[in-house]
Steps between C-alpha positions, in 0.01 A plus 500: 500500500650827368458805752324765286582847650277867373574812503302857481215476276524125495500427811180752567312312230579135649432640870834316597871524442613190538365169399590128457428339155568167350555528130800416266552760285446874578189532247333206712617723812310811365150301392498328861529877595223650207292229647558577841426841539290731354462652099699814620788293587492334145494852356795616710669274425541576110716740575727324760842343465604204634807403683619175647767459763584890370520444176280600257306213358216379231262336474658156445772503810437193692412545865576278764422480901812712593473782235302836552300681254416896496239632324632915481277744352614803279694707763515900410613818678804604579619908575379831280 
């Protein structure tokens, strides 16, 4: 079971930051997640990258039971 961690607008949508999900690749990770929480979730996260063990990732990666997967939303800001 891959540890699934959100951020910002993801984690708002989910209601969580930090979940548990069994799933071998990181597209099966996200559907477990589309089908876990709610239709805003889905629609944040079209604009997320994802990142396992730090690095970014796609969909494809394999996931295991010791690897961590971030779902990290469009970040912006920064000093005018």
């Amino acid at each position: 079971m891959a540890k699934v961690r959100l951020f910002a607008s993801a984690r708002d949508a989910a209601g969580t930051g930090t979940d548990v999900i069994e799933a071998a690749t990181v597209a099966d990770v996200l559907q477990v997640a589309r089908d876990r929480y709610s239709e805003r979730f889905a629609d944040v996260l079209t604009t997320c990258s994802i990142w396992v063990n730090g690095e970014d990732a796609g969909l494809d990666t394999a996931v295991g039971p010791e690897d961590e997967v971030a779902v990290l939303p469009p970040v912006s800001g920064g000093a005018t």
